[in-house]
C-alpha positions as CSV (number, residue, x, y, z in Angstrom):
1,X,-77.5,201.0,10.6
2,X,-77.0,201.8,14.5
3,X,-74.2,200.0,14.4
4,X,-72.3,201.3,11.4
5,X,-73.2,205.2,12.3
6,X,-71.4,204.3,16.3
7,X,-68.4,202.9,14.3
8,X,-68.1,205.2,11.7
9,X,-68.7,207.8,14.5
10,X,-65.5,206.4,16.4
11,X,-63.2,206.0,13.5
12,X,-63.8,209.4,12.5
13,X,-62.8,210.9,16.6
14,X,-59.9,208.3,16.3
15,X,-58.2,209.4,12.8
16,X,-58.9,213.3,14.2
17,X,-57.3,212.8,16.9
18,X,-54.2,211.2,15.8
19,X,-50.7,212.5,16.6
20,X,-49.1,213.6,13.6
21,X,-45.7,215.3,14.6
22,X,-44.0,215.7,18.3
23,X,-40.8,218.6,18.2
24,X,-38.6,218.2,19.9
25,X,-39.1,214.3,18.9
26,X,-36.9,213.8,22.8
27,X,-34.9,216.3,24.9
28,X,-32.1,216.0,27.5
29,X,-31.8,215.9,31.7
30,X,-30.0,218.0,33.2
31,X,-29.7,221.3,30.8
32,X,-29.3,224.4,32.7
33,X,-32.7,225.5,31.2
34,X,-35.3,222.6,32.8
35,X,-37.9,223.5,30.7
36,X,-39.1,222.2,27.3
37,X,-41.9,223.3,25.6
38,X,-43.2,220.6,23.2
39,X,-44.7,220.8,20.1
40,X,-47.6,218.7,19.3
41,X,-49.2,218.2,15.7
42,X,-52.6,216.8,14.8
43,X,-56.1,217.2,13.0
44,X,-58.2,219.5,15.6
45,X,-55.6,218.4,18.4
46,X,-56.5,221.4,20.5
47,X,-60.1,220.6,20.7
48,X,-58.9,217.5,23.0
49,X,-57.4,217.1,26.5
50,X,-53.7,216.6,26.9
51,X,-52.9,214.7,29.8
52,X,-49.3,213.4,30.6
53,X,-48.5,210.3,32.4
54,X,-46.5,209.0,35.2
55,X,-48.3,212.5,37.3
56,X,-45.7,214.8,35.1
57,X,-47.0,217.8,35.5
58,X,-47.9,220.2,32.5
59,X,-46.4,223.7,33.5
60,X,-48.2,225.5,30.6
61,X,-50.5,224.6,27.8
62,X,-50.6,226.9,24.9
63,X,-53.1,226.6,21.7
64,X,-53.1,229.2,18.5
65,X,-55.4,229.8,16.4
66,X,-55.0,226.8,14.4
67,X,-56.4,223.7,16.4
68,X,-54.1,221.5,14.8
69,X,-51.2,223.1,17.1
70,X,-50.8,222.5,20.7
71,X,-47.6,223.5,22.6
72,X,-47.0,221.7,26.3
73,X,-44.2,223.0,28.6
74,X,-43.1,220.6,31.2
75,X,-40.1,221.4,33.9
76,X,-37.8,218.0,33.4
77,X,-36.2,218.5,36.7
78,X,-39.4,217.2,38.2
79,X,-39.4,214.3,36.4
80,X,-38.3,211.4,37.4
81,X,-38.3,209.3,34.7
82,X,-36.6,208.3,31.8
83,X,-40.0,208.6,29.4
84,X,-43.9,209.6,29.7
85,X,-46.9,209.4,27.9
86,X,-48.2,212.5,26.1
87,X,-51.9,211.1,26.1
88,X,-54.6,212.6,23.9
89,X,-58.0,212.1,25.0
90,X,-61.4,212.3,23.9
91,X,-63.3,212.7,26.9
92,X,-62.1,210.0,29.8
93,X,-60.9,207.5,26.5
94,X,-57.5,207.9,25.4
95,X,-57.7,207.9,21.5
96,X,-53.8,208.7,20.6
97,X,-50.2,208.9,23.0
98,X,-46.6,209.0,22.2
99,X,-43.9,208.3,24.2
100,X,-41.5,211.4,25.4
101,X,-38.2,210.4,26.2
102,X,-35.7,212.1,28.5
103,X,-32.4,210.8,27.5
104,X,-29.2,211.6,29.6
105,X,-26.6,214.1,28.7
106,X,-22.9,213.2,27.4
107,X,-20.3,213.4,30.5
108,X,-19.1,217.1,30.2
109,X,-21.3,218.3,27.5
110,X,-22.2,221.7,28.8
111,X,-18.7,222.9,28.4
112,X,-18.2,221.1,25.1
113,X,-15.4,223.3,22.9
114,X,-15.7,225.3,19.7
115,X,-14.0,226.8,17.0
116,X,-11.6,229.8,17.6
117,X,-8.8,231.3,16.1
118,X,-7.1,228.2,16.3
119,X,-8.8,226.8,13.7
120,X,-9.1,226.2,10.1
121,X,-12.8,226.1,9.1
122,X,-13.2,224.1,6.1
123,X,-16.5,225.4,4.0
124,X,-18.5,222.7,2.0
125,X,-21.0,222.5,-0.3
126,X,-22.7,218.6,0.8
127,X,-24.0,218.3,-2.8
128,X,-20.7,219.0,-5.0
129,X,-18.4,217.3,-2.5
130,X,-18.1,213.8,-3.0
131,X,-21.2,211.1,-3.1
132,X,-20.0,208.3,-0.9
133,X,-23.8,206.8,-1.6
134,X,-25.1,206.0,-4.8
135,X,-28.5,204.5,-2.9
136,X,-29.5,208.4,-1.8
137,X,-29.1,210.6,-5.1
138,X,-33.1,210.4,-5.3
139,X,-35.8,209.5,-2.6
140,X,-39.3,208.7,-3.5
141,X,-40.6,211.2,-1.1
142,X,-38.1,214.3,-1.9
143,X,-39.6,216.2,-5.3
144,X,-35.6,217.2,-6.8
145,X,-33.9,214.0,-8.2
146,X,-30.0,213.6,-8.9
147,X,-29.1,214.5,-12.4
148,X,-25.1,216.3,-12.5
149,X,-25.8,217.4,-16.4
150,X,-28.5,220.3,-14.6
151,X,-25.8,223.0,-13.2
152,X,-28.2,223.8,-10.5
153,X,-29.8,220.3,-10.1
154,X,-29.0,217.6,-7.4
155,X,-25.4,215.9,-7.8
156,X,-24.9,213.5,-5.4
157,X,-23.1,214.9,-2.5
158,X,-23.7,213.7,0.8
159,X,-22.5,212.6,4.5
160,X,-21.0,209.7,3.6
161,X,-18.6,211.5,0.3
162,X,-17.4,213.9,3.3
163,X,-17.0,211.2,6.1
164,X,-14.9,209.2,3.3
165,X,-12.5,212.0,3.0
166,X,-11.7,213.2,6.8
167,X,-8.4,211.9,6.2
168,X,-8.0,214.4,3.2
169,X,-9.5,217.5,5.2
170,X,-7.2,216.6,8.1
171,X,-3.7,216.2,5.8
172,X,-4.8,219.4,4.3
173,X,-5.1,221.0,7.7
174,X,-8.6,221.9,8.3
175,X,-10.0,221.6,12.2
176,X,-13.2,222.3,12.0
177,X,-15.8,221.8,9.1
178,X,-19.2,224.1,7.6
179,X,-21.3,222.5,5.6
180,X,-24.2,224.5,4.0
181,X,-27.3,223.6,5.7
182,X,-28.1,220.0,5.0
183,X,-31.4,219.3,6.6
184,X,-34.7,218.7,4.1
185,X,-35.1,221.2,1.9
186,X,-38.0,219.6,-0.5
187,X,-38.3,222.5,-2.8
188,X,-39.3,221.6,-6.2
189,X,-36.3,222.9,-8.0
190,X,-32.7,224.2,-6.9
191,X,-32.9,222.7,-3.3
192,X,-29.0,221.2,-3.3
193,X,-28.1,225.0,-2.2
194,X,-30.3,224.1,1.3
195,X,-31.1,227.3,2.3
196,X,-35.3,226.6,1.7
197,X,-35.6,224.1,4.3
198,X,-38.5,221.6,4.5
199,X,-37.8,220.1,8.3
200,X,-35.4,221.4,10.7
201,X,-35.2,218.7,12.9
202,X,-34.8,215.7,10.0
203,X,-31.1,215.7,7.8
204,X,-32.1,215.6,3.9
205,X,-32.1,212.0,3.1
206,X,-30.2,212.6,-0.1
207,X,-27.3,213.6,2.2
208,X,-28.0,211.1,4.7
209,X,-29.8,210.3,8.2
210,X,-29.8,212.0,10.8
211,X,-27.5,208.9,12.8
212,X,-25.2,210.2,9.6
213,X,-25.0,213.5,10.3
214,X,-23.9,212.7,14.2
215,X,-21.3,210.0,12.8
216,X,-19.6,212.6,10.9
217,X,-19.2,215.0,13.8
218,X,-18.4,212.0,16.1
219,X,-15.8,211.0,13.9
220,X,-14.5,214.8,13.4
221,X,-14.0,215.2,17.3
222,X,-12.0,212.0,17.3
223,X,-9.6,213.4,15.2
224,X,-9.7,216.5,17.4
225,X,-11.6,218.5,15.0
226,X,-15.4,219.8,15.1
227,X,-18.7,220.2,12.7
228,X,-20.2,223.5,12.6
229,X,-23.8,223.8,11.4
230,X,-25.2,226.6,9.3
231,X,-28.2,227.7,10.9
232,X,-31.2,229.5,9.2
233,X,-33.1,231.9,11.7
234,X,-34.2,234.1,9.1
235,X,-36.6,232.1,6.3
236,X,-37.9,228.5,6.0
237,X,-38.7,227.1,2.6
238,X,-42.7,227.5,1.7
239,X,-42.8,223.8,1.4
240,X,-42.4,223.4,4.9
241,X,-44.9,221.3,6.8
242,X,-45.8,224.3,9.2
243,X,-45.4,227.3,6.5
244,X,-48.5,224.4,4.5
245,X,-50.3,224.8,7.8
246,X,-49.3,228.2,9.5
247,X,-50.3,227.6,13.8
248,X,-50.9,231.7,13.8
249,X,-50.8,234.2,10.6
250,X,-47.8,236.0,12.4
251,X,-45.5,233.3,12.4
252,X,-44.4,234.5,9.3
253,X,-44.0,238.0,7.8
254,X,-46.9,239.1,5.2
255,X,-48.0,241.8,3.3
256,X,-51.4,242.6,1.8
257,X,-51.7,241.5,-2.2
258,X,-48.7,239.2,-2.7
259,X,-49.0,235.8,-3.3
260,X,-48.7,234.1,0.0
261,X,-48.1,237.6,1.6
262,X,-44.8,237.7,-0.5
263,X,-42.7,241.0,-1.0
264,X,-39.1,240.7,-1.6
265,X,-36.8,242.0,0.9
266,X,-34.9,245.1,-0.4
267,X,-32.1,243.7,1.3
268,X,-30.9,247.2,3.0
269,X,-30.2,245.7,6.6
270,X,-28.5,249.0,7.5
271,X,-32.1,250.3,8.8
272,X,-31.4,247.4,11.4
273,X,-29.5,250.6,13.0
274,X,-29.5,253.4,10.8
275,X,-30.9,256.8,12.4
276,X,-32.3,258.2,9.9
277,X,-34.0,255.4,7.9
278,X,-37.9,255.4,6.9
279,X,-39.7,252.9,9.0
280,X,-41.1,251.7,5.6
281,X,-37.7,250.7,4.6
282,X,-36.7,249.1,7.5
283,X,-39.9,246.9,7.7
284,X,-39.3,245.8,4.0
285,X,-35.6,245.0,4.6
286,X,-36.6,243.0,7.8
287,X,-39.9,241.6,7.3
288,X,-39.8,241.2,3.4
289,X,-38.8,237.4,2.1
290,X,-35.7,236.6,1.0
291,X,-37.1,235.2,-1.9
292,X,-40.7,233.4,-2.9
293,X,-39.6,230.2,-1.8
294,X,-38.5,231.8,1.5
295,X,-40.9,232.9,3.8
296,X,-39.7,235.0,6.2
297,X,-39.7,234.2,9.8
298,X,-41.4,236.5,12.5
299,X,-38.4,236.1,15.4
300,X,-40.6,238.5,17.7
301,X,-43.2,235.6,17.9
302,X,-42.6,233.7,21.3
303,X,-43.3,230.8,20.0
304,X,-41.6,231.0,17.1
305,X,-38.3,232.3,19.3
306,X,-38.6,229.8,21.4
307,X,-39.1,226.8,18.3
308,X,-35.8,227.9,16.8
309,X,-34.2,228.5,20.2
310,X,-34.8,224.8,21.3
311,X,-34.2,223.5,17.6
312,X,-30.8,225.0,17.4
313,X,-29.6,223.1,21.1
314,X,-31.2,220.0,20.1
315,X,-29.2,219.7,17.0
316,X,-25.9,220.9,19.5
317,X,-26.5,218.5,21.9
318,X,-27.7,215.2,19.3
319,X,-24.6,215.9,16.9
320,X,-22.4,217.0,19.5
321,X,-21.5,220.0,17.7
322,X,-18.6,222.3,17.8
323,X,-20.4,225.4,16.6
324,X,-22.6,227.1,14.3
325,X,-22.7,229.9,11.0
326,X,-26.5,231.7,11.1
327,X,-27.3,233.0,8.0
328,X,-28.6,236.7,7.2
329,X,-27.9,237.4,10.6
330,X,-29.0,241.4,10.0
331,X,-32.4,240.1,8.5
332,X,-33.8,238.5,11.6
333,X,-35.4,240.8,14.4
334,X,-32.4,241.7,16.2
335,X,-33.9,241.5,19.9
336,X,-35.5,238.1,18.9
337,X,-31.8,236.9,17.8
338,X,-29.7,238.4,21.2
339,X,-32.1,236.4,23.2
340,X,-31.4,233.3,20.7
341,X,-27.4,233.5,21.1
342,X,-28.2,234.3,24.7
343,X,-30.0,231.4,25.0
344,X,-27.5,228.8,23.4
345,X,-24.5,230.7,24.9
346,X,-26.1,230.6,28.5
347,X,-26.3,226.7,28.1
348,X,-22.9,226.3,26.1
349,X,-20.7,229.0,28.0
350,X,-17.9,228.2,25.3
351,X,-19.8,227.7,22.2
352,X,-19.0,229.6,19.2
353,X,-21.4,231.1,16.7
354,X,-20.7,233.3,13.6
355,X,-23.0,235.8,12.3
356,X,-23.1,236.3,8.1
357,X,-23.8,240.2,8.4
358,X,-22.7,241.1,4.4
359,X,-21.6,244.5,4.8
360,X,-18.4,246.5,4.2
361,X,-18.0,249.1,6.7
362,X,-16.2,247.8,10.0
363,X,-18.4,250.3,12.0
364,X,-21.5,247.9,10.3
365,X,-19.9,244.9,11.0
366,X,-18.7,245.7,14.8
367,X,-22.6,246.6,15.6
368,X,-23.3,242.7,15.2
369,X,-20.6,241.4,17.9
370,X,-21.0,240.8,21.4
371,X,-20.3,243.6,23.8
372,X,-19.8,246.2,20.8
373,X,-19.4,250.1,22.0
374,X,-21.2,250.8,18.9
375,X,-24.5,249.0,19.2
376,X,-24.4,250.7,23.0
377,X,-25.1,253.5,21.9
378,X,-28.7,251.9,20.9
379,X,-28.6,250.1,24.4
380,X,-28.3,247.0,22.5
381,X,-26.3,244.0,22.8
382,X,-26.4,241.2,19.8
383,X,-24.5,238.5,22.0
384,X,-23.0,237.0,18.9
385,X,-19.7,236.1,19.4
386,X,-18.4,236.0,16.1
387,X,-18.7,238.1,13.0
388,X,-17.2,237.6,9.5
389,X,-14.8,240.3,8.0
390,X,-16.6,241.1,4.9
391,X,-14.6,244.5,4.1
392,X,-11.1,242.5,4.4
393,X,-12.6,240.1,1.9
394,X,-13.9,242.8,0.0
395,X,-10.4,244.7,-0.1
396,X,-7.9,242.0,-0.4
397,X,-8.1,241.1,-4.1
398,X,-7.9,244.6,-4.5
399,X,-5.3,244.9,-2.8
400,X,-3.4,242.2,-4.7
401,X,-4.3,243.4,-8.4
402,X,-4.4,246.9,-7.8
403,X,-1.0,249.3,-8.5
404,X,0.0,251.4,-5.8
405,X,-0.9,254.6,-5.3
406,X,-2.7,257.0,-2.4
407,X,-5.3,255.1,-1.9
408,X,-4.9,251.9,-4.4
409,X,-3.2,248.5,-3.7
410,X,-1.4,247.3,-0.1
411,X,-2.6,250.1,1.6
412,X,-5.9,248.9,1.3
413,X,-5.5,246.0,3.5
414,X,-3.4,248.0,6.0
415,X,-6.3,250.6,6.5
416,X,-8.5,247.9,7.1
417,X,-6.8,246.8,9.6
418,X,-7.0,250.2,11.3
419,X,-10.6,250.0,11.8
420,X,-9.5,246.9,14.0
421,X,-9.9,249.3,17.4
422,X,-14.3,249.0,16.4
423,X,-14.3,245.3,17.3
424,X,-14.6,244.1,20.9
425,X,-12.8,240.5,19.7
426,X,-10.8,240.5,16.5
427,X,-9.5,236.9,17.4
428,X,-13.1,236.0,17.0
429,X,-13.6,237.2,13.2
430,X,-14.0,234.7,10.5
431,X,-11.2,235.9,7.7
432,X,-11.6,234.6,4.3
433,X,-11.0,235.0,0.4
434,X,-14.2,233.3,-0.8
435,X,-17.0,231.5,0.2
436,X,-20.2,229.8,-1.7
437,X,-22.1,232.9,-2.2
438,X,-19.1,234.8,-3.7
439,X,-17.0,234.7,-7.0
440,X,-14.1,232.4,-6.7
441,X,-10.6,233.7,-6.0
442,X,-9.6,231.8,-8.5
443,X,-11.4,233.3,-10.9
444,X,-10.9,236.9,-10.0
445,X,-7.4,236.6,-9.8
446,X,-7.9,234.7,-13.5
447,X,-5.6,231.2,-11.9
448,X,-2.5,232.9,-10.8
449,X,-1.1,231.0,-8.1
450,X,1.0,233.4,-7.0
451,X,-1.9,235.6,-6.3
452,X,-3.5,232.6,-3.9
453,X,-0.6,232.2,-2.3
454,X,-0.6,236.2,-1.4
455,X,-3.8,235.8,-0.2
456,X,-3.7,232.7,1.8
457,X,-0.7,233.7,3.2
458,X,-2.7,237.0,4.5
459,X,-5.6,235.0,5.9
460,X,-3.5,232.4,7.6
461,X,-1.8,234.7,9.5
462,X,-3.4,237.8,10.5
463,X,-6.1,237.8,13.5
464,X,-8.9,235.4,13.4
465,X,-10.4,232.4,12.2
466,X,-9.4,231.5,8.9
467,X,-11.8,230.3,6.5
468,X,-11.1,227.9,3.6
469,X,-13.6,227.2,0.3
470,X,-13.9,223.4,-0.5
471,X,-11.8,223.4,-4.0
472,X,-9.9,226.9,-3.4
473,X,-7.2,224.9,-2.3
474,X,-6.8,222.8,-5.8
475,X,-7.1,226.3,-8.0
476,X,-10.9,225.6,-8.5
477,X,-12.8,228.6,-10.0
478,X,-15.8,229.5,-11.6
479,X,-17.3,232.6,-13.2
480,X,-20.0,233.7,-10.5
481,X,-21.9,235.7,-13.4
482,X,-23.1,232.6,-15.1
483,X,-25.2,231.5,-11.9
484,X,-24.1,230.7,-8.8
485,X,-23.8,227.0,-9.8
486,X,-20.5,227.7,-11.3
487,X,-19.0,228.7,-8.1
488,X,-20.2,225.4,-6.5
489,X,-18.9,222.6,-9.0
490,X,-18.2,219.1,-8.3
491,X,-15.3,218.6,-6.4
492,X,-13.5,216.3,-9.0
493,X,-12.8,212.6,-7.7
494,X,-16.1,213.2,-5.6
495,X,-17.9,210.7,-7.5
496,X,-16.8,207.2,-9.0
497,X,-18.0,208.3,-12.8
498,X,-15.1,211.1,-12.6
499,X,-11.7,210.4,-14.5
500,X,-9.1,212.3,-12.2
501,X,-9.3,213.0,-8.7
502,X,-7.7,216.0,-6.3
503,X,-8.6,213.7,-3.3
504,X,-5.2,212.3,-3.7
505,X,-1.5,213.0,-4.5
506,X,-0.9,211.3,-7.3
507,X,-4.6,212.1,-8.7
508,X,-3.8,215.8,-8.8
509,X,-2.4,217.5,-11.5
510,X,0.4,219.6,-11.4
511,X,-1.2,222.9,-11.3
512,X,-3.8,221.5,-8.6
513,X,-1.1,220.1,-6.6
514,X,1.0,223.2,-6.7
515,X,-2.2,224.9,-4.8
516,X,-3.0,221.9,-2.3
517,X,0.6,222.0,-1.0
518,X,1.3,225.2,-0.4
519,X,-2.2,225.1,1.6
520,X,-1.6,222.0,3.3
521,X,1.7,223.5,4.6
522,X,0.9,226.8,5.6
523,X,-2.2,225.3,7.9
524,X,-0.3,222.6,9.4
525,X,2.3,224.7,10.3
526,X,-0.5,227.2,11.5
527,X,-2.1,224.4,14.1
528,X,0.1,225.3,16.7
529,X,1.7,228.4,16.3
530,X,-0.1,230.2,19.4
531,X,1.5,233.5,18.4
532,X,-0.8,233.6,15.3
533,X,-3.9,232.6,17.2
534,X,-3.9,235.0,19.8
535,X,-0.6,237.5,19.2
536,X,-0.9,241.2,18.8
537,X,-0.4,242.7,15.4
538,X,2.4,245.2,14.4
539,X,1.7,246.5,10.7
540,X,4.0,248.7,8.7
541,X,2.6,251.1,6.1
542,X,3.1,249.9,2.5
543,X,6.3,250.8,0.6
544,X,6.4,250.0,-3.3
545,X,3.0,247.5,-2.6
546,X,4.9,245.7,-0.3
547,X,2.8,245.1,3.0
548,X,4.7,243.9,6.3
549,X,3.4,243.4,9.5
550,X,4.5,241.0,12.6
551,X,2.3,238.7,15.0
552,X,3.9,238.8,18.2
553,X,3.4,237.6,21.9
554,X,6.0,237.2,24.8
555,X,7.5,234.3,23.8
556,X,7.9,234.2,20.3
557,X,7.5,236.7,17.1
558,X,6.3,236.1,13.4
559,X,7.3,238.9,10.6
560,X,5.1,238.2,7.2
561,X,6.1,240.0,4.1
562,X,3.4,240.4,1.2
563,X,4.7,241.7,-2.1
564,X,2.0,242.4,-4.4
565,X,4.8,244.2,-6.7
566,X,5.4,241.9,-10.0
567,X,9.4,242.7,-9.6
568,X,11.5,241.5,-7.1
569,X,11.9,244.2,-4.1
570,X,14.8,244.9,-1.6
571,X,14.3,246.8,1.4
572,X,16.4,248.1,4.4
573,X,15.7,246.2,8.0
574,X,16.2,249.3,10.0
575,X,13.1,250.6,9.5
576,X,10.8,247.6,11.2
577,X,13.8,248.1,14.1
578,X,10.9,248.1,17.0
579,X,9.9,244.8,16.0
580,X,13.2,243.4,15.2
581,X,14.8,243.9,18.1
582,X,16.9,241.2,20.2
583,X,16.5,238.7,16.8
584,X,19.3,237.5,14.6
585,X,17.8,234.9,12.4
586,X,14.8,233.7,11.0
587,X,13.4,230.9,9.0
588,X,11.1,231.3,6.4
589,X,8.3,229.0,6.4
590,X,7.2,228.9,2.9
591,X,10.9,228.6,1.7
592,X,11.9,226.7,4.5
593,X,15.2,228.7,4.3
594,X,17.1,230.3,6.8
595,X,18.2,234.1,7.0
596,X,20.3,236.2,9.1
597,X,18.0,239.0,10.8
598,X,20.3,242.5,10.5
599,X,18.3,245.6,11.8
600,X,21.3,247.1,9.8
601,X,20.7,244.8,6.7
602,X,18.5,244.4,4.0
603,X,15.9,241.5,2.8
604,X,14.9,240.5,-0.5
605,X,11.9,238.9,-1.6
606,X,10.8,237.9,-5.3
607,X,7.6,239.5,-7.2
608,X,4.6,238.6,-6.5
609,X,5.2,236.4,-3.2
610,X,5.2,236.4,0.2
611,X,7.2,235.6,3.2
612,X,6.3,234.2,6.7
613,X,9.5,234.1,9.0
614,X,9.5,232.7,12.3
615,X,12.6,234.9,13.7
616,X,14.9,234.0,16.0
617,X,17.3,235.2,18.9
């Protein structure tokens, strides 16, 4: 009986004592920041002594009030090895160790580059891309199986669908790639969107493996183009193995009497700066969750800063990533997110990241970049280097459909460009007609083509980063109101059941390959036209809902004509004489024709079309 009670006794310390999870699983030599503060996961962990081998000292050892949690800081500059032993130990017996690996750094991988406003980003939706692996549609251990007849069910999508196509995403002159987040998200229902995510440091095995994920971008930069990751600071999905077992109450957001602490968000992010809000509104729009299956995140928790702080450069430096979209930038706690940026920018000086701040005044929008005169005035500084123009997006089908009048049609886009003087870097702006959160342009503007190609030629040519929408470019649409499933279809000739595919010339149908072409040539042509990545803008007031404006450096110039008239207009040169002068000729790009430049002549251009002419001396 002695016997069994001093075996049972030690089985029972042994399986308590057990290491469960270790985050970050390995880190890096030789990052600017030496220090890594390691996360380590058991059953009553903190109740036993952490001791690390090889005399690696433990700069600080931090518990919460959940024992299961213990977080150990070490200072890898003064280690000297390539691995340790995080040993747990019961008294002087160690009962549980894993091994800590320091791994070296890619040559030059501090100064790695990112996407700018020579880019084309390339948006994607993993799920209703293409499925380049029948074997990963369903996983035992992931709750939402594949089944394409459920709109908002899994499809099939995944790493290797998108890796299989680089050659089409290259043709059609993309340079960079978003894909919506595609780490777990193990939510019970609606998970392909990956916004509820489950583990941030494991890729969703329907898409893939993590080795997956780092081929694709691997492959990408060999082309000379770049992955970008859509980060979630904001809200982690409530299935999430630390939301199921919380280290501290505050490291999410709560209220008293909902389920779980739950209370929707009422979504006004304006308090985020507004003078005169109620600090009840504020605290709702910030700390309330995005939705039940999102709990919101408290970034004003150190540990939690720090967690998504060293997540976020783990996943740079593994995938070897060009640069990264955070999500409901405005609904984070904004000092907790400038020392986020702050963080990834001081180790990355020239890495990129875009904020989603969905707003449409300029003035709201400017707040949210780095170095902006407006958030001064608050003594703050977000440090995010890129913002996305939501009130061009929001005035450019407008714009397009609208008659003219005062305050109706062209003239809508040229005072939004007005407002440009708020922004400390325009070049660093995501522009864009449509994304997976928003109705399809396609589908506002009810198919015309003429009306995409008005609209592309605006965003592939004014300042900033362009921004395409997997499918905009084949005429896709989809009526928003229906769910937001029918603005994320299946790419068609994404998976092996589908009768026609866009992926290739002759699988396109007229109609789509009227759309791809006229995309494919405007951002091929755009790849290396430095004038539109980093020109100045001259822009003419609207005449007759024709808009005209030049991109210009010293060395070359650019005049684009948009004619959102239905009839065919002809105007006199003289009047854009400041910017035409010293030119003769020109070549329109979408035409391919060339023109004699008159400042004493006229111009003609057809209804409903657009212009892009490289001029000439």
């Amino acid at each position: 009986m002695k016997k069994i009670l001093l075996l049972s006794s030690f089985l029972s310390t042994f399986a308590f004592a057990q290491i469960q999870k270790v985050e970050p699983m390995f880190w890096w030599k030789g990052m600017k920041n030496p220090e890594v503060q390691i996360l380590v996961y058991g059953k009553d962990i903190s109740k036993y002594n952490i001791e690390l081998s090889d005399n690696v000292k433990i700069q600080n050892l931090q518990k919460t009030e959940n024992p299961n949690y213990v977080f150990v800081t070490i200072n890898t500059n003064e280690v000297n090895k390539s691995s340790f032993k995080i040993n747990i130990k019961n008294k002087n017996k160690i009962v549980d160790s894993y091994t800590y690996e320091l791994k070296d750094r890619q040559p030059n991988s501090a100064n790695r580059s990112s996407f700018t406003s020579k880019d084309m980003v390339y948006l994607i939706m993993p799920d209703r891309f293409a499925n380049g692996d029948e074997s990963n549609d369903s996983k035992k251990e992931l709750t939402d199986k594949a089944n394409r007849s459920i709109p908002d069910g899994r499809h099939g999508g995944d790493l290797r669908g998108i890796i299989n196509n680089l050659d089409y995403l290259q043709n059609l002159g993309a340079t960079a790639v978003w894909l919506t987040p595609v780490n777990e998200d193990n939510e019970k229902q609606h998970s392909y969107h990956g916004y509820a995510q489950t583990d941030l440091y494991k890729i969703d095995g329907r898409y893939g493996s993590n080795e997956d994920y780092r081929e694709l971008s691997q492959k990408l930069n060999q082309r000379g183009m770049m992955l970008i990751q859509d980060y979630v600071t904001n809200h982690w999905g409530i299935s999430h193995w630390m939301i199921q077992d919380l280290p501290s109450q505050d490291w999410i957001h709560k209220f008293p009497g909902g389920k779980d602490g739950f209370r929707r968000s009422n979504y006004r992010t304006t308090t985020q700066f507004d003078k005169n809000a109620a600090e009840v509104d504020k605290k709702e729009a910030l700390n309330g969750w995005f939705d039940y299956t999102m709990p919101d995140m408290n970034q004003s928790n150190p540990l939690v800063l720090n967690y998504l702080t060293q997540n976020a450069i783990w996943w740079i430096e593994y995938a070897e990533l060009g640069g990264m979209r955070v999500d409901t930038y405005p609904y984070n706690d904004k000092e907790g997110m400038a020392k986020w940026v702050k963080a990834i920018t001081t180790e990355y000086p020239n890495f990129n990241v875009v904020g989603e701040a969905w707003m449409y005044s300029a003035a709201h929008i400017s707040y949210w970049q780095k170095d902006s005169k407006i958030a001064k005035i608050d003594n703050y500084n977000s440090y995010l280097p890129s913002v996305m123009d939501f009130p061009l997006f929001s005035e450019l089908p407008k714009a397009i459909k609208e008659e003219e009048s005062w305050d109706k049609g062209m003239i809508k886009l040229y005072n939004s460009f007005t407002n440009d003087f708020l922004y400390p870097n325009v070049n660093n702006m995501f522009v864009f007609m449509e994304n997976h959160d928003t109705e399809r342009w396609n589908e506002v503007m009810n198919g015309d083509v003429n009306d995409y190609k008005l609209g592309l030629s605006l965003i592939s040519t004014v300042r900033g980063i362009p921004q395409v929408y997997y499918g905009s470019e084949i005429g896709m649409r989809g009526d928003k109101s229906k769910g937001d499933a029918a603005i994320r279809q299946d790419f068609p000739g994404g998976w092996k059941s589908d009768k026609q595919s866009a992926f290739t010339n002759e699988g396109r149908t007229a109609e789509q390959k009227t759309f791809h072409d006229f995309t494919a040539k405007l951002f091929n042509w755009r790849k290396n036209k430095e004038v539109i990545h980093s020109g100045k803008t001259k822009h003419y007031m609207p005449q007759s809902n024709v808009y005209v404006y030049f991109r210009y450096n010293d060395n070359e110039s650019v005049m684009v004509i948009l004619n959102a008239n239905p009839e065919k207009q002809t105007f006199k040169l003289d009047r854009f004489a400041e910017s035409l002068n010293g030119f003769t000729s020109g070549k329109d790009i979408i035409s391919d024709k060339f023109l004699p430049i008159n400042i004493n002549g006229e111009i003609t251009i057809d209804g409903k079309s657009s212009m892009i002419i490289e001029l000439g001396k």
